[in-house]
N, C-alpha and C positions, 0 to 999 in steps of 0.2 A: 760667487760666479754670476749670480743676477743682477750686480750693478756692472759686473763688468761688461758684461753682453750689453748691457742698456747705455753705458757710455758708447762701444764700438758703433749700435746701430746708429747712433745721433751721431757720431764722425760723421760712417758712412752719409747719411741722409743729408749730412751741411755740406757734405763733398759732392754728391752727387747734387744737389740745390746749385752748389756755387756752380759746376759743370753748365747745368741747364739756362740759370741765367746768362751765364757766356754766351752761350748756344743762342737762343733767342737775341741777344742785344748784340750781337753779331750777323746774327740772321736777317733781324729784321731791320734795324737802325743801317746800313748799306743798300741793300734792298728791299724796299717797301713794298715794291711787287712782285715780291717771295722768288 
């Protein structure tokens, strides 16, 4: 069960990463003055 949880949270954490980096290089690369 302990590898399993520790695979899921790294899913999670490289989905919620890849999300953020969108976020930001969308954010800011269009509008640079936020």
């Amino acid at each position: 069960m302990k590898e399993v949880w520790e695979n899921m949270t790294i899913d999670v954490i490289e989905v919620l990463f890849r999300d953020l980096t969108d976020l930001l290089m969308t954010g800011i690369l269009p509008n640079p003055d936020g």
